[in-house]
Each structure stands twice: as structure tokens, then as C-alpha cells.
Steps between C-alpha positions, in 0.01 A plus 500: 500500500511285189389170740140604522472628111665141394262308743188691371614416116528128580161499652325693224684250280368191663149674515520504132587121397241261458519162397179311301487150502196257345459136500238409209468319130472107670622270239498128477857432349587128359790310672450145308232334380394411834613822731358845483570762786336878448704776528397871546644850360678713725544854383728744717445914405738684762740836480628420793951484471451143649381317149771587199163422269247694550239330370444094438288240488585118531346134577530311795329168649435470853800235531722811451377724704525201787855490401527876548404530855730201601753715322430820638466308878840387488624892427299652748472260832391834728203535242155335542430518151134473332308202462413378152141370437517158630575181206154371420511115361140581273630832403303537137510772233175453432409617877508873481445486898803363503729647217379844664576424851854366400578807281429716778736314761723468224531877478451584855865310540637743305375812594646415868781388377577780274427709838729354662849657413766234634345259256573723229856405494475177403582482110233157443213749600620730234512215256203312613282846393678599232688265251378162330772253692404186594552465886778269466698771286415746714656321800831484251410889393521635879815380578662547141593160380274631138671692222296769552426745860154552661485823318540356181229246565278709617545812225460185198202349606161557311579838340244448237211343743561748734419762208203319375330512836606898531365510163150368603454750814417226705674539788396752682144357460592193703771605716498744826782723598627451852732757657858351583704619843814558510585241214787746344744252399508397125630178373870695391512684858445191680861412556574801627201602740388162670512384794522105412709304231396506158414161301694570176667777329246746342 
């Protein structure tokens, strides 16, 4: 008797998440005096038990996100993940055909991979959306040779950014919701409810 009242919870509860993710703000950041590379916002609004923040927003180049698919390939060989919008050698700034183009493969990537639940166990995702490490320390992060867990990164990055942008109500003006499936698993559960190893302690 209580099988069918327990299945029809966890389906009203995975009706109920959603997860919002937006690519946008294209900067032109300064390496040296002779490098530049743009990077782009990337602002996550989700109740969904998978993300222990809720809401964040960080800044990513393209080189990263490149180095998140390799990373996310080598934890889920049965996958066929998405494509990223393809490296363009004349990629300008001052192209908006362009910037816009990227931005939306950019966020297209996410939005399949954040549908895609097997990928959600992997702690670099977690920190790749939602803390301000450098990929090289989040490589040491996810598989704890830092002082300080995934959790930890992830719940000290940007506080007070994050609450300017709240502040401004722009979010919801540039973002749009997308409904998740089945993604119940947070980022303290994961341990306990996944089917593949965990990167890291959380």
C-alpha cells in the first residue's frame, strides 16, 4: 500500500524542481600585456536537492568549459554527451553574431548536461558552476588534496556578488527556467544515492 503513495510523492517532487541556467555578460579579461581571452557569466537559479546553493552566478572562458566535457567524458564513457559550439580562431567580442551564437551553445551544454542525472555526480561539475576555483584547484578540490571540501568551496564563493546581482532583479529577466527529471540527488546525498564513484568528499 505505501509503494504507490511513496512513488506518486517522488514524482510530484521531481515535477516540482526546476533548474535555470544563463550564459551572458561577455567580457574581455586581460592575461598580460599581450593576451586577452573573454569570459562569460554563468548564473545557476535551481531548488532542486541536487545543488547545496541555490542560487549562483560565476565566470568561465570557453577553455574551461573544453576542459569540462573532457572531464565529464572520462566519468561517463556510456554517455554521448553534448557538443560545445565549435573553437573559432577569429572569434571577436566585437562580433555580436558571434558572442551570441557562442553564448547560446555555451548554455545549451549545460542545460543537457544538467538533464542528464549520472553527470550530476561528478563533484568538478558542482564546482565548475558554483565556486570561483581555478581549474587546476579544482582538480586538487575533487579528490581532497585542498584544506577545504567541495562543500566548503562551493558555500564561500561570491556571497556578496551573488547578492548584488539578486539585488538588481536581473535574473529572471535574462534567464529561462527549464524543468529538471528525476535530478533528486543533492550534493550531501550524493554519496549515499549514486550509482557511480564520487570525485571528492563533499
Amino acid at each position: 500500500m505505501c509503494v504507490p503513495i511513496m512513488d506518486s510523492m517522488l514524482e510530484n517532487l521531481s515535477k516540482s524542481e526546476f533548474i535555470s541556467i544563463c550564459v551572458r555578460d561577455p567580457r574581455l579579461q586581460k592575461d598580460d600585456l599581450w593576451h586577452k581571452h573573454a569570459d562569460y557569466e554563468i548564473c545557476l537559479d535551481t531548488n532542486s536537492m541536487c545543488f547545496r546553493k541555490k542560487t549562483s552566478c560565476v565566470r568561465r572562458r570557453y577553455s574551461e568549459f573544453v576542459w569540462l566535457r573532457h572531464c565529464l567524458e572520462q566519468n561517463a564513457l556510456i554517455i554521448e554527451l553534448p557538443k560545445l559550439p565549435p573553437w573559432n580562431p577569429f572569434f571577436s567580442l566585437k562580433n555580436t553574431e558571434q558572442v551570441s551564437q557562442r553564448m547560446k551553445g555555451l548554455k545549451e551544454f549545460l542545460e543537457n548536461v544538467l538533464h542528464t542525472p549520472l553527470l550530476l555526480s561528478d563533484s568538478r561539475l558542482h564546482l565548475f558552476l558554483q565556486s570561483d576555483l581555478r581549474i587546476t584547484k579544482i582538480e586538487r578540490c575533487a579528490v581532497g588534496k585542498t584544506r577545504y571540501t567541495v562543500a566548503e568551496a562551493i558555500q564561500s564563493s561570491n556571497r556578496h556578488y551573488v547578492g548584488r546581482v539578486l539585488e538588481k532583479g536581473s535574473f529572471d529577466s535574462d534567464c529561462e527556467s527549464s524543468s529538471s527529471s528525476g535530478l533528486g540527488r543533492s550534493v550531501d546525498t550524493l554519496t549515499r544515492c549514486s550509482p557511480v564513484p564520487i570525485f571528492g568528499p563533499y
